[in-house]
C-alpha positions as CSV (number, residue, x, y, z in Angstrom):
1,X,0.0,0.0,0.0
2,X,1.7,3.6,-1.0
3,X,2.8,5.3,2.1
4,X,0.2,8.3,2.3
5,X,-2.4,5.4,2.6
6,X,-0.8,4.2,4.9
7,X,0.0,7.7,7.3
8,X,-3.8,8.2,6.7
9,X,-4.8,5.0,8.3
10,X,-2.7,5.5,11.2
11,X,-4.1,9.2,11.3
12,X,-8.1,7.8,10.8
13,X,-7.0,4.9,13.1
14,X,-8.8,2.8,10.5
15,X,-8.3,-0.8,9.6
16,X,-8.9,-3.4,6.8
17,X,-11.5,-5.9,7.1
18,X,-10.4,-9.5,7.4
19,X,-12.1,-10.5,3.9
20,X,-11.7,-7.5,2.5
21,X,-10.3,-6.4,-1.2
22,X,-7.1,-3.8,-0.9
23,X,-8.7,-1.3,-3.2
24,X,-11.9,-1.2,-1.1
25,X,-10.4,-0.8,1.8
26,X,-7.5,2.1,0.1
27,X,-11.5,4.0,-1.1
28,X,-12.4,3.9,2.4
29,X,-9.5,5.4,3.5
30,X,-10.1,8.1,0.6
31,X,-13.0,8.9,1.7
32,X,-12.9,9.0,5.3
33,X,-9.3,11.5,4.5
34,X,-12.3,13.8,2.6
35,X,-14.4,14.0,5.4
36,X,-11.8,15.3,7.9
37,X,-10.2,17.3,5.3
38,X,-13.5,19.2,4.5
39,X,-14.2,19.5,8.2
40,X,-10.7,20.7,8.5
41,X,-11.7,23.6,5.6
42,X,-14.1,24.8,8.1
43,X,-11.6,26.2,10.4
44,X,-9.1,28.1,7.4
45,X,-8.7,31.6,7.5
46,X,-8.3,34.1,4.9
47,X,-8.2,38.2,4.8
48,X,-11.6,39.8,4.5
49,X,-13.5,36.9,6.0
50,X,-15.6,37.7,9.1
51,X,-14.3,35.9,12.5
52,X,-15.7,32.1,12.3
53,X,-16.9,31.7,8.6
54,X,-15.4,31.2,5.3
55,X,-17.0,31.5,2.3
56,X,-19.0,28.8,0.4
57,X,-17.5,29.0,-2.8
58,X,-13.9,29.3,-1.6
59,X,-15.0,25.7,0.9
60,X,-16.3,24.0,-2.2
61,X,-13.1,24.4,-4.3
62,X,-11.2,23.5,-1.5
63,X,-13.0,20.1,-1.4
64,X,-13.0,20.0,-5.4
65,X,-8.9,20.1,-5.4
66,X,-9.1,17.4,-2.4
67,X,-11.2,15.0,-4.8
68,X,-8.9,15.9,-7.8
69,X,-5.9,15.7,-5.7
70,X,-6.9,11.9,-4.4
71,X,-7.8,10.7,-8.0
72,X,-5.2,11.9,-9.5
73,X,-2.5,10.2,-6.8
74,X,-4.7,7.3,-6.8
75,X,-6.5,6.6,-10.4
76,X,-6.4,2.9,-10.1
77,X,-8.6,3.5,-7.0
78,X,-11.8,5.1,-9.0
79,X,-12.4,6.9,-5.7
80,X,-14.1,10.3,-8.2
81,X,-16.3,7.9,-9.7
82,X,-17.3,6.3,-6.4
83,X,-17.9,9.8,-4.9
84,X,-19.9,10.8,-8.4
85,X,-22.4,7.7,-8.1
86,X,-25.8,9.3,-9.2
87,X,-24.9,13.0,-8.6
88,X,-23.4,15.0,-11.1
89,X,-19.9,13.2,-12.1
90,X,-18.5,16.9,-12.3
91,X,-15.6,17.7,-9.8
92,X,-18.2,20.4,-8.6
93,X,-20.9,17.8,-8.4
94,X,-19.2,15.7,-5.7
95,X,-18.1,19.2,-3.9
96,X,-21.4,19.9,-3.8
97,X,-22.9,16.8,-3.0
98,X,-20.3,16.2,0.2
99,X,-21.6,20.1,1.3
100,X,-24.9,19.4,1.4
101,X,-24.7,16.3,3.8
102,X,-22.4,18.1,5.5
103,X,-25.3,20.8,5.9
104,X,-27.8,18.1,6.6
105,X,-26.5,16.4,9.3
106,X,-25.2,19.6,11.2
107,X,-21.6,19.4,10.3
108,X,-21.8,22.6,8.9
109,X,-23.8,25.7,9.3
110,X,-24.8,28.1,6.4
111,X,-25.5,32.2,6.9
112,X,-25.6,34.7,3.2
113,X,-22.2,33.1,1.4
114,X,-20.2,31.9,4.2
115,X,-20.2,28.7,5.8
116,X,-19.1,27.7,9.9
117,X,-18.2,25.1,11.7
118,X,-20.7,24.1,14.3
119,X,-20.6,24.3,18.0
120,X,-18.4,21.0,19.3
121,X,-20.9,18.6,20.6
122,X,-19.6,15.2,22.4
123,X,-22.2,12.5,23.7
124,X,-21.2,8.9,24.6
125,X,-24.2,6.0,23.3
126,X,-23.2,2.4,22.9
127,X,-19.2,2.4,24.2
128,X,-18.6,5.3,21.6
129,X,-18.5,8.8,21.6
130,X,-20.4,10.8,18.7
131,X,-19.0,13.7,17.8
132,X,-19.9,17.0,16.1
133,X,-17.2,19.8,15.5
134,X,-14.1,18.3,15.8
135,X,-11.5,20.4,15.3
136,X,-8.7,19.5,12.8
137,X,-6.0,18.5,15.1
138,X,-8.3,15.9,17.3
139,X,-7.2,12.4,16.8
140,X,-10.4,10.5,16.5
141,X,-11.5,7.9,14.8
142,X,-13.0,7.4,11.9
143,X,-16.6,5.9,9.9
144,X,-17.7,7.0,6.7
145,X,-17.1,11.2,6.7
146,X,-17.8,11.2,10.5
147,X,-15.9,10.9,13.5
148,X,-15.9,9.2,16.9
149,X,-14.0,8.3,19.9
150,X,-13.6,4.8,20.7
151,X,-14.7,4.3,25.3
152,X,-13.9,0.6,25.8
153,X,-14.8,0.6,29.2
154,X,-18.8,1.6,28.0
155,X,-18.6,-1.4,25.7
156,X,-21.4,-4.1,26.7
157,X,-23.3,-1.9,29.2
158,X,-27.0,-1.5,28.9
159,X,-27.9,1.6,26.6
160,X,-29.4,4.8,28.6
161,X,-32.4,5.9,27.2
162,X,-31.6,9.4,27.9
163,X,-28.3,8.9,26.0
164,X,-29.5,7.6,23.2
165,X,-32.4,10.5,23.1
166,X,-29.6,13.2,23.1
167,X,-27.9,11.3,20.2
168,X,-31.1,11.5,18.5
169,X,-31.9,15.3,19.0
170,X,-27.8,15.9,18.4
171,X,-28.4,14.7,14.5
172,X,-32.2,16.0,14.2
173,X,-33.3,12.5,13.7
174,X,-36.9,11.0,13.5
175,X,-39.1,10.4,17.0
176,X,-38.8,6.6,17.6
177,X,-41.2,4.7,15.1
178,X,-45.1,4.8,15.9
179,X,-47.3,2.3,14.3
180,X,-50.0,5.0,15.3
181,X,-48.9,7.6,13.5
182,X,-51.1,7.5,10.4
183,X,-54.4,7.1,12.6
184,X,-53.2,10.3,14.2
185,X,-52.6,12.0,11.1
186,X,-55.9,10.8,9.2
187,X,-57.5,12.4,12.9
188,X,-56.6,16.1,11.1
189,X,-57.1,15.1,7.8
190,X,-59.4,16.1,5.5
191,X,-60.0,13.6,3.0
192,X,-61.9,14.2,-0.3
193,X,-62.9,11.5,-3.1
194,X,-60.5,10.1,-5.6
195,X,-60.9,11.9,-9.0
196,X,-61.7,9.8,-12.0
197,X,-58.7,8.6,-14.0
198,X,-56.4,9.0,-11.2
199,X,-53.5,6.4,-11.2
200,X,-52.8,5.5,-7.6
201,X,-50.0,2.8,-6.5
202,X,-50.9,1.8,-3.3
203,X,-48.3,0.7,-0.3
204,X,-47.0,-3.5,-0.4
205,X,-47.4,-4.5,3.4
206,X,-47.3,-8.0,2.5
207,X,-43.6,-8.6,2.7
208,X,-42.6,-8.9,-0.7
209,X,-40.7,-6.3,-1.5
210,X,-38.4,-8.2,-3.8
211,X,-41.2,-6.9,-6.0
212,X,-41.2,-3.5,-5.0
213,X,-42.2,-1.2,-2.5
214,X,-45.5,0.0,-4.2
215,X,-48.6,-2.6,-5.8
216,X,-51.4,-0.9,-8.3
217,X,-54.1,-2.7,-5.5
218,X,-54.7,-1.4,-1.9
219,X,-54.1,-3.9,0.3
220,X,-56.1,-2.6,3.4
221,X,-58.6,-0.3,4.0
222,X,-56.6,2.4,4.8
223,X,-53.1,2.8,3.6
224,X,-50.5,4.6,2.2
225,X,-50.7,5.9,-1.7
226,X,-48.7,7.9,-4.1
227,X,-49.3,9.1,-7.8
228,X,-47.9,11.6,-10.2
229,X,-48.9,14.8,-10.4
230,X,-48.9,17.4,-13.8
231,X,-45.3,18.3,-13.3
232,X,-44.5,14.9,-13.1
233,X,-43.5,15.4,-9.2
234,X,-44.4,12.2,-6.8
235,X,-46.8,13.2,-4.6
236,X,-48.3,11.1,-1.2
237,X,-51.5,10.5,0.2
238,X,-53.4,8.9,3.3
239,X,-56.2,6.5,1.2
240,X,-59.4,5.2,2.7
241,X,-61.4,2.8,0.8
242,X,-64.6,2.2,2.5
243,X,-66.7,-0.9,1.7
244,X,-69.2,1.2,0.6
245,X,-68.7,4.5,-1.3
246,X,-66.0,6.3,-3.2
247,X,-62.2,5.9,-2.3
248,X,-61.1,8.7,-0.4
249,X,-57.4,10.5,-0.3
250,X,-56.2,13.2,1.8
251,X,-52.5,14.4,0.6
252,X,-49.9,14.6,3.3
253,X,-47.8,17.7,3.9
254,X,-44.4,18.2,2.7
255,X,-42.9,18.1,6.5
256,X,-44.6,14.1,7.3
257,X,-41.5,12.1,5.2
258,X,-44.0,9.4,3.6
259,X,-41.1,6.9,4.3
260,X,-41.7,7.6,8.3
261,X,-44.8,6.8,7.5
262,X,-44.0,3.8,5.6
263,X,-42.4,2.2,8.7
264,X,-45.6,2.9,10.7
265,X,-47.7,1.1,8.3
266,X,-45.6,-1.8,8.3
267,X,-45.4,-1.8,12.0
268,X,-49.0,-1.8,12.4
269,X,-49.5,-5.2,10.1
270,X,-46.4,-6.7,11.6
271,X,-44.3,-7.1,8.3
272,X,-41.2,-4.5,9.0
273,X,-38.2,-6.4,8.1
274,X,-35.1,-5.9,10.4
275,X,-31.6,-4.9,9.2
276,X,-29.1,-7.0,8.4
277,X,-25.5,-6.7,9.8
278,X,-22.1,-9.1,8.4
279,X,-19.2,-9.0,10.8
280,X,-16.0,-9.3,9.0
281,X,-13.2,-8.1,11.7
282,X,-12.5,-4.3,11.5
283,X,-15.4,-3.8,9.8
284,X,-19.5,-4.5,9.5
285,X,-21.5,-4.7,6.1
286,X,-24.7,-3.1,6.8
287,X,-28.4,-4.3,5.2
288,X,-31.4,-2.0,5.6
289,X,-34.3,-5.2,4.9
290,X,-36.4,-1.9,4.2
291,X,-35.1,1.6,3.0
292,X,-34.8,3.6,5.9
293,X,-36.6,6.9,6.6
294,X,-35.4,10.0,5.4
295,X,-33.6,11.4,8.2
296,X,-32.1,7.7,8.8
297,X,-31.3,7.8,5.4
298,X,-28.9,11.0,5.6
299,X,-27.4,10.3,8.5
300,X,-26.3,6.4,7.6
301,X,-25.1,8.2,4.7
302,X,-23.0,10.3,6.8
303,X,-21.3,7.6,8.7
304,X,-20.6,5.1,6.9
305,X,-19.1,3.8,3.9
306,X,-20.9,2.2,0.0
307,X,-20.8,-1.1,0.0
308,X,-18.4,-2.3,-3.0
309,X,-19.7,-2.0,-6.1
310,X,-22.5,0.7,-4.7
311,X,-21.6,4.5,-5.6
312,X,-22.6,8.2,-4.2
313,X,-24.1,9.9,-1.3
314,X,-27.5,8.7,-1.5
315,X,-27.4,5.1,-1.8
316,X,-27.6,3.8,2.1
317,X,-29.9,0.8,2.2
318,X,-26.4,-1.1,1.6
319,X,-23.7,0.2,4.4
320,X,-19.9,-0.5,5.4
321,X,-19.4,0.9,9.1
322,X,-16.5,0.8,11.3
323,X,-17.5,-2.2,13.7
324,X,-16.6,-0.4,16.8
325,X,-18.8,2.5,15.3
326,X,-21.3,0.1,14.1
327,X,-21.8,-0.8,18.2
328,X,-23.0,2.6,18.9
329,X,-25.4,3.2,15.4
330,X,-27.2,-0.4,16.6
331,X,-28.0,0.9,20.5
332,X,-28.7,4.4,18.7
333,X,-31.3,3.0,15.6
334,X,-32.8,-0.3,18.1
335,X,-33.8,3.2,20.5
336,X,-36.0,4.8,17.3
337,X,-37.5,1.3,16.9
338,X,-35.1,-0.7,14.4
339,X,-34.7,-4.4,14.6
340,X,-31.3,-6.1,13.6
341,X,-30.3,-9.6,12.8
342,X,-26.7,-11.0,12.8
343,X,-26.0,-13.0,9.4
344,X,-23.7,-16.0,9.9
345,X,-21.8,-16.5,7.6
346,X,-18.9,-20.0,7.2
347,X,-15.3,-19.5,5.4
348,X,-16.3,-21.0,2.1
349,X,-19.6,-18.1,2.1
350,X,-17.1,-15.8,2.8
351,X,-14.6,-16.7,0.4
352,X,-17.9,-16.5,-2.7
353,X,-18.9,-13.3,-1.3
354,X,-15.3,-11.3,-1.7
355,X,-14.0,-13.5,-4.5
């Protein structure tokens, strides 16, 4: 492995997994270097630039020349194209895309044109600490873009519920998952008939979601529906569909994330499949059985790593975590209501799965 791979493992304190490949392991260590790099950017100062803040444009060429910088020393890597995925391929595509998670999950604060760090925020959940605004010379260690600090001594003991509340609130995450949610929404709801011709795809509940998360038939009385509206923007609705009468819809508001409610319905007929989780030494591989909410979603994209062969930000249903990180995120998600289940897996598996 070349020797700056090397210095930045020692500096991200991170390790290879047991099974796997040297050039997924040398992306992770690309990626984790960008996170701390671009959290570093936060703290550079430069004439004309009000006490605390730099400005956006000169932080998102800063992280442009990191991600040139890194492909360019490393082509055989493909670490641009990883970061690319689905976003714009562009340089200024994956600048942009890493400063808007970096926005989203509080890592950076935005005011006019410049851009701060936020306030430094440490809570201990699960044997680890989570951290927010770290300042470049902590040694900590590192998952995904994010940072932690490893408490040994917490390992194993039973998870506060106050700990893992102030986790929660820390990263603006969902309320813990309440099958009565929709029944408390359609209380305030004003529902109104389905219009002729409209083209409905109704919420699967029935577990197979091999086939997809949507079916053209309802399969309850009252569910979960989304169709297309004349700008071609998805839009959401609560459905009722009465024994007698006209189906009725009542569209939800742009603040209720119809995947929250998702996991509600699902929780109410009993069919919310758990995540899966694949120990392999240094490191976990992360399944969501079901895509997670969008908060969830933003924050897991945050922390952790693409699973080979995945690319881009967005993508989190499939997960690489640090495993002693991985400890923390399990007492932190089971808190909000998430299920997991450990996959076994024997030597010859393993050996199909990373050949």
């Amino acid at each position: 492995m070349h020797e700056l791979l090397t210095r930045m493992a020692d500096d991200l304190k991170l390790a290879q997994g047991t099974h796997e490949r040297m050039e997924d392991y040398e992306r992770r260590l690309l990626w984790s270097a960008l996170g701390r790099m671009a959290e570093a950017a936060l703290h550079d100062r430069y004439d004309g630039m009000p006490e605390g803040e730099i400005s956006v444009t000169r932080f998102r060429r800063r992280i442009e020349h990191l991600i040139e910088a890194y492909d360019a020393l490393f082509p055989a890597i493909g670490f641009r194209a990883a970061l690319a995925g689905q976003e714009d391929a562009s340089l200024a595509g994956g600048a942009d895309a890493l400063y808007r998670l970096m926005l989203e999950n509080g890592m950076a604060y935005h005011r006019a044109s410049y851009v701060a760090p936020p306030r430094a925020v440490r809570q201990p959940l699960g044997g680890i600490v989570f951290i927010r605004g770290q300042m470049p010379s902590a040694e900590e260690c590192a998952s995904g873009f994010s940072a932690y600090q490893l408490r040994e001594k917490w390992q194993g003991q039973p998870a506060d519920a106050s700990q893992a509340e102030a986790v929660r609130a820390m990263f603006q995450l969902d309320a813990p998952l309440d099958e009565g949610l929709p029944d408390c929404l359609a209380a305030h709801a004003v529902f109104s008939p389905v219009p002729e011709g409209a083209r409905l795809m109704y919420l699967r509940t029935d577990g197979e979601f091999l086939k997809g998360y949507w079916q053209a038939h309802p399969s309850s009385e009252f569910t979960l529906g989304r169709e297309k509206d004349a700008f071609g923007a998805m839009c959401y609705y609560l459905c009722r569909m009465p024994q007698h009468g006209r189906a009725e819809r009542w569209k939800i508001p742009e603040w209720c994330d119809h995947g929250l409610l998702a996991h509600s319905f699902l929780l109410q007929m009993g069919t919310l499949p758990s995540t899966h989780f694949r120990r392999d030494g240094a490191i976990v591989h992360l399944r969501c059985g079901y895509r997670y909410p969008r908060e969830e979603q933003r924050f897991l994209a945050y922390v952790s790593w693409p699973e080979p062969g995945s690319t881009g930000f967005r993508i989190a249903t499939e997960r690489v975590l640090s495993a002693p990180f991985f400890e923390g995120i399990r007492v932190l998600l089971t808190a909000l209501g998430f299920s997991f289940i450990e996959d076994e897996t024997d030597e010859k598996q393993k050996g199909e799965l990373f050949a």
